[in-house]
N, C-alpha and C positions, 0 to 999 in steps of 0.2 A: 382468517389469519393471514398476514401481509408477513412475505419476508422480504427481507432488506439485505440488499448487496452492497458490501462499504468498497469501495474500488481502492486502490492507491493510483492515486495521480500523477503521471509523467508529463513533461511536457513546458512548455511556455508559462500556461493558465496556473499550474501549480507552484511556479516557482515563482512568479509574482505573489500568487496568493501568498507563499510564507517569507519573500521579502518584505511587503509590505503588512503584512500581519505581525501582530502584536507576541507572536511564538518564535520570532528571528530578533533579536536586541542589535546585531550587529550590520545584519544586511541593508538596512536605512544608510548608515552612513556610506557603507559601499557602492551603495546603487548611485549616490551624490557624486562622489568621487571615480565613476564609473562614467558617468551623464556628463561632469565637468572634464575628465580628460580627452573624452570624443570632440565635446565642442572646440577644446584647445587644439585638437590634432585635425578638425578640419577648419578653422580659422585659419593654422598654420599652412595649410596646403593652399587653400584659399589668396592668403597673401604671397605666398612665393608665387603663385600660377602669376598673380595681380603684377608681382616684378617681373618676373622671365615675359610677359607679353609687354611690360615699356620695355624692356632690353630689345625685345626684337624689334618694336617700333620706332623706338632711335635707329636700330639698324638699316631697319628699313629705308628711314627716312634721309640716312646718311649717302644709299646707295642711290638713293632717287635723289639725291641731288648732285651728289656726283655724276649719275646717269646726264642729266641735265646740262650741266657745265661741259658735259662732252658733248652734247647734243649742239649747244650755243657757240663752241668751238669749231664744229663743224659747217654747222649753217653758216656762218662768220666766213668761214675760210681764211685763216689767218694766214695759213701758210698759201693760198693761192692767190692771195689780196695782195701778200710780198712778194711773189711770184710778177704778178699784173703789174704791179705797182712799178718794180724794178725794171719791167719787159717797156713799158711806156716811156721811163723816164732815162735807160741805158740805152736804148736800141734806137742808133743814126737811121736803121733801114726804116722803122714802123715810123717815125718822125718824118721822115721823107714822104712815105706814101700820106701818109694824113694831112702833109700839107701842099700835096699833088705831084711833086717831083719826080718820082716813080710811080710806075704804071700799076692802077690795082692788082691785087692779086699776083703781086712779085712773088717767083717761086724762093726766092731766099728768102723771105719777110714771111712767106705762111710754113718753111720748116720750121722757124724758129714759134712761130704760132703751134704748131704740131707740137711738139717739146712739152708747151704748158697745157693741151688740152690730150694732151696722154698720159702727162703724167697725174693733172690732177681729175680724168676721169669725166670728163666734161661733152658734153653736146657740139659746142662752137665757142671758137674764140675770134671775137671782133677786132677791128681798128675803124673805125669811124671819125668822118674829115669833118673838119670843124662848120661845113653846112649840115652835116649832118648822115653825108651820103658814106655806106657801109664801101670802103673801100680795101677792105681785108676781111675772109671770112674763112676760115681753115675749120673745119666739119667733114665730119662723115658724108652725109649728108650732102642734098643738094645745098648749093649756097645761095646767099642772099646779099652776093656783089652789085654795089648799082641801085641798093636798095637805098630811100632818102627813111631816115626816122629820129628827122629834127622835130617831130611832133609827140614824140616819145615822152613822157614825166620824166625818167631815166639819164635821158640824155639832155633835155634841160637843167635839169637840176648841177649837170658834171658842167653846163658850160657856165653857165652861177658861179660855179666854186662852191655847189655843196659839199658839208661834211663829209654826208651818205656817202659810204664808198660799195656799199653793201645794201640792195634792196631788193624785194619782190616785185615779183612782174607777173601778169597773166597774160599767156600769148594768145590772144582771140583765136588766130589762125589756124592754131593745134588743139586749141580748147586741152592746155596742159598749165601747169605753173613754169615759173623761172625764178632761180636767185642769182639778180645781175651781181658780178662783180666789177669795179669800174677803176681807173686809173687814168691820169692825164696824159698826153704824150708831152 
């Protein structure tokens, strides 16, 4: 003799079995409309995730370029190229000394050099005679009065009449970079 234990079923396993079973008339369409609202609701989330990440990569992309134009503004030096620019082409004292008149290293000719390498944060400011010899040199720093560097790219290229008012430089000497800024007298 075999007795048999009928369980009632709780559970996952059971409520599949009478969805999908032929004893539930209505649960088929619901399980459909059950299946098809999850898919809509993570499509949905899916594509807002897909917008809110280009939103922030336009942003992104807007702040890196803005970062950049400030970066190219900087290295430029616009305001200390106007600075240079004006110091060369205003100033009877720096014109004098570069073209020997006064004695290098005039102390009124390197205050006025002091002015633009303090105010725009700078290493040294030049005046360089049209051989080539550094006859003005206001720095912290030792100076490099007396020094010739008509052999310079830099400095060739200014007595040209290049463009370039703005280049890089490698100073062998310090094994550092430089970005010259340059102006006529």
């Amino acid at each position: 003799m075999a007795v048999g234990v009928k369980r009632s079923g709780t559970g996952v396993a059971t409520l599949l079995d009478k969805v999908l079973g032929r004893n539930a008339p209505g649960w088929r369409g619901a399980s459909v409309v059950l299946v098809a609202a999850t898919l809509a609701a993570w499509l949905t989330v899916e594509v807002f995730a897909h917008w809110l990440a280009m939103e922030r990569a336009q942003e992104r992309q807007a702040k890196l370029q803005q970062t950049a134009d400030a970066l190219a503004y900087q290295a430029m030096g616009a305001g200390m190229l106007g600075a240079v620019s004006l110091l060369g082409l205003s100033e009877p004292l720096l014109k004098d000394m570069a073209r020997g008149t006064v004695p290098p290293d005039h102390p009124a000719a390197l205050a006025r050099l002091t002015v633009a390498r303090e105010r725009f944060l700078v290493n040294g400011v030049y005046v360089i005679a049209r051989d080539g010899t550094v006859v003005a040199h206001e720095t912290a720093g030792p100076r490099s009065t007396g020094v010739n560097l008509a052999y310079r790219p830099y400095f060739q290229q200014a007595m040209q009449g290049g463009h370039q008012r703005v280049c890089g430089h490698w100073r062998q000497y310090a094994r550092t970079r430089a970005l010259l800024r340059r102006a006529p007298v």
